[in-house]
C-alpha positions as CSV (number, residue, x, y, z in Angstrom):
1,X,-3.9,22.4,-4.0
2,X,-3.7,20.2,-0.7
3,X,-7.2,21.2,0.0
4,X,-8.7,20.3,-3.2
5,X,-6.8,17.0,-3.2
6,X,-8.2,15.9,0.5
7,X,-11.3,17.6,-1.0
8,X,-11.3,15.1,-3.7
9,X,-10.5,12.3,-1.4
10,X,-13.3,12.7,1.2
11,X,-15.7,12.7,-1.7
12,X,-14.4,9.5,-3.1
13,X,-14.3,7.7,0.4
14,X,-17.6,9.0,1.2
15,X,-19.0,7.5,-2.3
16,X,-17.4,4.7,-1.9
17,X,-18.9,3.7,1.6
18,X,-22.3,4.7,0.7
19,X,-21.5,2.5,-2.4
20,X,-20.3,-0.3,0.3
21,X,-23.5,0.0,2.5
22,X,-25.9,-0.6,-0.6
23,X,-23.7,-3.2,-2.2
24,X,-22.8,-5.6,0.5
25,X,-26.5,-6.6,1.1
26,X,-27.6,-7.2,-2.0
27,X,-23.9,-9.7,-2.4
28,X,-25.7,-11.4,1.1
29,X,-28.8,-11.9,-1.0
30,X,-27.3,-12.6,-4.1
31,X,-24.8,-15.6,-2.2
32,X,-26.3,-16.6,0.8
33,X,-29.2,-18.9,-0.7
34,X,-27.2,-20.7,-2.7
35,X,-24.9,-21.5,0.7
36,X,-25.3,-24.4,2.8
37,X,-24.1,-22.9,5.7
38,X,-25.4,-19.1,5.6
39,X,-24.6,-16.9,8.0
40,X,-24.3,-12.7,8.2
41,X,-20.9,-12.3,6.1
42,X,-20.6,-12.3,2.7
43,X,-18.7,-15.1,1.5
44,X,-18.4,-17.1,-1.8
45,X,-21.4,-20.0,-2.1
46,X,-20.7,-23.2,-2.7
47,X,-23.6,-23.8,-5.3
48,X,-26.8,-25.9,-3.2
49,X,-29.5,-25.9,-4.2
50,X,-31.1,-27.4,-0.6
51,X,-32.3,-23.9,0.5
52,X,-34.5,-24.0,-2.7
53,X,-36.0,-27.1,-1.7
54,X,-36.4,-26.1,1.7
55,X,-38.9,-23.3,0.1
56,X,-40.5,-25.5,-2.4
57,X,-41.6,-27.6,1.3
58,X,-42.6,-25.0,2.9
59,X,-46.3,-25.0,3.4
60,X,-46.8,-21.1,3.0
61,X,-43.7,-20.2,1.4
62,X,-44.9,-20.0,-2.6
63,X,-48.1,-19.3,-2.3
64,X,-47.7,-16.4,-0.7
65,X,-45.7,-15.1,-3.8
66,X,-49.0,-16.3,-5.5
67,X,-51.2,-13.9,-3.0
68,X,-48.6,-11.3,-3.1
69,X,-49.1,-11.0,-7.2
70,X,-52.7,-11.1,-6.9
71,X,-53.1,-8.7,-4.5
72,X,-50.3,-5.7,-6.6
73,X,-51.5,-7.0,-10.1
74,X,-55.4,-6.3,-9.0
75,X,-54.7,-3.1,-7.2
76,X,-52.1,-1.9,-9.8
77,X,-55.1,-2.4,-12.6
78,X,-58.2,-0.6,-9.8
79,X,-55.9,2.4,-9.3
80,X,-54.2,2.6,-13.1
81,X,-57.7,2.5,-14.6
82,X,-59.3,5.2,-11.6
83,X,-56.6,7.8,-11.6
84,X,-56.5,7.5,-15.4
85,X,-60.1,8.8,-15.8
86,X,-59.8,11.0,-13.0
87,X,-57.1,12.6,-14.1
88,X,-58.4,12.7,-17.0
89,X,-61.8,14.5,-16.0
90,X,-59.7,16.6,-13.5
91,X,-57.6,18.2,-17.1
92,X,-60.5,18.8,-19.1
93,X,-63.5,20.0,-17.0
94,X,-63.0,22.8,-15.2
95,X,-64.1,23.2,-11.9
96,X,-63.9,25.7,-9.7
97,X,-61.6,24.8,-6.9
98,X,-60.2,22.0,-9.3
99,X,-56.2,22.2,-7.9
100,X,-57.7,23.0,-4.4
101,X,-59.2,20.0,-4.2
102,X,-56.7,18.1,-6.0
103,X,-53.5,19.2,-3.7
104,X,-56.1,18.2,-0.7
105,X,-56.6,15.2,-1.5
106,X,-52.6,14.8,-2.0
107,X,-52.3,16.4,1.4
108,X,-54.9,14.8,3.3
109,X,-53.4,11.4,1.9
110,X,-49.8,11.8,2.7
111,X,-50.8,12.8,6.6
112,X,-53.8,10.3,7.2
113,X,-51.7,7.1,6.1
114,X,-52.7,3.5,6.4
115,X,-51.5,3.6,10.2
116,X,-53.4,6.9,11.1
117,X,-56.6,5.5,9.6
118,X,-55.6,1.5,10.8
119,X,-58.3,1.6,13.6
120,X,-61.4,3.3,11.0
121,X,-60.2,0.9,8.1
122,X,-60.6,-2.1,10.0
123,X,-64.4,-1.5,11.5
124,X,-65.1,-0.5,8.0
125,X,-63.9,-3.6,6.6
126,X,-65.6,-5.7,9.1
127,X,-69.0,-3.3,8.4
128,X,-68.6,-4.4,4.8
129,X,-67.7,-8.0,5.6
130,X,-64.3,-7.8,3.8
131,X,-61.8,-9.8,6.5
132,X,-59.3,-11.8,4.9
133,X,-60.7,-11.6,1.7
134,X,-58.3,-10.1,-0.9
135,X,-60.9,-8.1,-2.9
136,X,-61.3,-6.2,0.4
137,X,-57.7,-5.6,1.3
138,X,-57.2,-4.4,-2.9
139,X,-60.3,-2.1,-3.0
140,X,-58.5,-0.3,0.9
141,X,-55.0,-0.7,-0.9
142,X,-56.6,1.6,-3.8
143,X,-58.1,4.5,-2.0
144,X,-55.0,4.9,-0.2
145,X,-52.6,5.1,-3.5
146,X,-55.1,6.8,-5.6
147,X,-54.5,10.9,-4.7
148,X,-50.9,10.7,-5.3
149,X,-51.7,8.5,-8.2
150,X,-54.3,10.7,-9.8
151,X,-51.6,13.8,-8.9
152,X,-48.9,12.4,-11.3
153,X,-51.2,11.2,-13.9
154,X,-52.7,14.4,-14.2
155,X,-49.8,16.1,-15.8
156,X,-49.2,13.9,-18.4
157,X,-53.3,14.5,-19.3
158,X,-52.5,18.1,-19.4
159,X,-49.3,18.1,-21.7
160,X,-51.7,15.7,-24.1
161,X,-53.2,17.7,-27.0
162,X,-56.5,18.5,-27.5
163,X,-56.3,18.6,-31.0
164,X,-56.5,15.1,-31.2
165,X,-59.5,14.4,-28.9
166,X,-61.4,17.0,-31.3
167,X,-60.8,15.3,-34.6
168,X,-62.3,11.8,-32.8
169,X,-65.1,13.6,-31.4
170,X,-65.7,15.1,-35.1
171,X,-65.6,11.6,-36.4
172,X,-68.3,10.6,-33.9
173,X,-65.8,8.8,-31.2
174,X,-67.8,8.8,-27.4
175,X,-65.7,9.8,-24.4
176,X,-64.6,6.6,-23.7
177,X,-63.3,6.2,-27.1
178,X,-61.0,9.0,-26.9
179,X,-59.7,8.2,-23.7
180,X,-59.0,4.4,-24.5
181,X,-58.1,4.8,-28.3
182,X,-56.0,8.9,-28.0
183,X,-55.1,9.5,-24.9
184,X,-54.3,6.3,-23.3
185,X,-51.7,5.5,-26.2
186,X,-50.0,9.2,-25.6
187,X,-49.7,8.6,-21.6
188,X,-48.6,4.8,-21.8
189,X,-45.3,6.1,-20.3
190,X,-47.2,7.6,-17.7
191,X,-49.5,4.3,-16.9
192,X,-46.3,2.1,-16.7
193,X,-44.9,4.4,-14.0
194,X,-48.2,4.6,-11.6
195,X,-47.9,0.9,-12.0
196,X,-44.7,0.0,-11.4
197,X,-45.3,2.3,-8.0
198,X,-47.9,0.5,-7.3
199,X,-47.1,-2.9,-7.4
200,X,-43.9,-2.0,-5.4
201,X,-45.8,0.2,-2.7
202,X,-48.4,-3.0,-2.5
203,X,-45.8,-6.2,-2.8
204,X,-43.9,-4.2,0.7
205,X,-46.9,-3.8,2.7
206,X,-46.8,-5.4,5.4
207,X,-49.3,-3.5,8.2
208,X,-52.9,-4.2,6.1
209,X,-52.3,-7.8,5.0
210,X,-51.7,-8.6,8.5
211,X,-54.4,-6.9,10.0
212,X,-56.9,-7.7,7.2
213,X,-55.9,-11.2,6.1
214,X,-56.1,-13.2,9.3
215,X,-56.2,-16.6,7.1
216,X,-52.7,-17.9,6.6
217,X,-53.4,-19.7,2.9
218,X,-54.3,-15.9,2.1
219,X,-50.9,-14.0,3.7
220,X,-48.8,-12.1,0.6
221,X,-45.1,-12.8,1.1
222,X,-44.4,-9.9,2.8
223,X,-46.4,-11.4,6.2
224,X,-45.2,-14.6,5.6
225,X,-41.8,-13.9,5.9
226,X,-41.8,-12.5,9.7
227,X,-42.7,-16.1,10.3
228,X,-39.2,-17.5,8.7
229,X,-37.7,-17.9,12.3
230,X,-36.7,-20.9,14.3
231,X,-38.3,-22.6,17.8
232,X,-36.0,-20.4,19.3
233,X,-37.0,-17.2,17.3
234,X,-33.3,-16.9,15.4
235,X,-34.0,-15.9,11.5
236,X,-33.6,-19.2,9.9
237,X,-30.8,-17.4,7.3
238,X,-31.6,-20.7,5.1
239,X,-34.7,-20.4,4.1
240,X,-35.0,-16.4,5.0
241,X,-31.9,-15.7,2.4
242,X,-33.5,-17.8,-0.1
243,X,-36.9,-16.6,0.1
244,X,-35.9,-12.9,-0.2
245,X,-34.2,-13.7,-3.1
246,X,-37.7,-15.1,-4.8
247,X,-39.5,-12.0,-3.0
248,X,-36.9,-9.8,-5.2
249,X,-36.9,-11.2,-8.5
250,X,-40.8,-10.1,-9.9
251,X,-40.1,-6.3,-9.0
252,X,-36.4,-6.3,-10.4
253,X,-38.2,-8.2,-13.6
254,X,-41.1,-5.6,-13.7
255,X,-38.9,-2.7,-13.2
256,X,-36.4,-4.1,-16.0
257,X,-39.4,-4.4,-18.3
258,X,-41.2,-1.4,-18.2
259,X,-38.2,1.1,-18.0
260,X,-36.8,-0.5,-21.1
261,X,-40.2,-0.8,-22.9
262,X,-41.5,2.9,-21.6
263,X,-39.6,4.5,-19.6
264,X,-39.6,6.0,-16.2
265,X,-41.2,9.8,-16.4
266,X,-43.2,11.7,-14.1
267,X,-43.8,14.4,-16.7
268,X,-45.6,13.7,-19.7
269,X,-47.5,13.7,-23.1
270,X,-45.7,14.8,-25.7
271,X,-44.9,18.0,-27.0
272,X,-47.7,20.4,-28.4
């Protein structure tokens, strides 16, 4: 009985540290921009709004939310719409070597990441001309995401019936009708999910931006805010605290959105 008490205990204590270490930062960014005085302990604010004004001032500071949104929203769309007919393809044609290729194309893409390939991507970009332009730095972000992308979308495509694609073909629907008007509509759960990983894995990145995107006006958030520091190089906490906070509220919004709207699976269709 003793044992399983002190059993019971150590689990509690251990949950509630690990409940500590993820809570107290998020308090810090939750209080700290609206405190004049910020520093590294959570404390109770005392409601200014300065910090906020501080950001709006800030030459960089909001339009790099701007270039942050335009780069996730234009690579979410490139790699929702590409792994959506490749997966597609990769479910109904049969190939031979079809999950060969598939799983390498995972494999090869989880071991040759961005920082493997940083030295090739970047002679390739200036090759093609595409330094500090955004279209550039969304068309790399793409081919990087799209294996695992095109992995999980597969198996909602194959849990989709076929049943349905062969009464629109029957009533003279072309391939891109079916996908856009039969099978799209069954995966939507699927779709919301490769986006919502997409925007997150893109709004974080901070390694291509920098080396692609040499233009300041053009920085996403995520470069701009290693430049939040002092003459001194101390983290201005100020404006660092309150711009973290901004740099947090369109995923928390998206990810509020699209798990009450669809849902978060990574298993799909529906049942046959």
């Amino acid at each position: 009985m003793t044992r399983f008490v002190a059993g019971r205990i150590g689990v509690y204590t251990l949950i509630a540290v690990l409940l500590a270490f993820f809570t107290i930062p998020l308090l810090w960014l939750a209080t700290a921009p609206f405190t004049s005085d910020p520093s590294y302990e959570v404390r109770l604010p005392d409601f200014t709004f300065e910090n906020f004004q501080m950001i709006i001032e800030h030459p960089y500071a909001l339009w790099s939310l701007v270039n942050s949104l335009v780069l996730s929203i234009g690579t979410a769309v490139l790699v929702v719409v590409l792994s959506a007919l490749a997966a597609y393809a990769l479910s109904r044609v049969r190939l031979p070597g079809r999950d060969a290729l598939l799983y390498a194309l995972l494999l090869l893409s989880s071991i040759i990441t961005g920082t493997a390939a940083m030295v090739p991507l970047f002679q390739l970009a200036i090759e093609l001309n595409l330094i500090d332009s955004h279209t550039g730095l969304i068309l790399i972000l793409s081919g990087g995401l799209l294996p695992a992308a095109i992995f999980m979308i597969k198996d909602f495509m194959d849990t989709t019936p076929k049943s349905y694609e062969e009464s629109a073909r029957v009533f003279g629907a072309s391939p891109l009708q079916i996908v856009a008007h039969v099978v799209v509509p069954l995966v939507r759960p699927g779709l919301a999910t490769i986006a919502v990983w997409t925007v997150a894995n893109v709004w974080g990145n901070f390694l291509m931006p920098y080396l692609l995107l040499s233009d300041v006006d053009k920085q996403p958030a995520a470069v701009i805010m290693y430049t939040l520091y002092t003459e001194g190089g101390q983290a201005n906490l100020k404006v660092l605290s309150t711009f973290g906070l901004l740099y947090s509220i369109p995923v928390v919004i998206m990810y509020l959105f699209v798990s009450k709207k669809y849902g978060f699976r990574f298993h799909g269709g529906i049942k046959r």
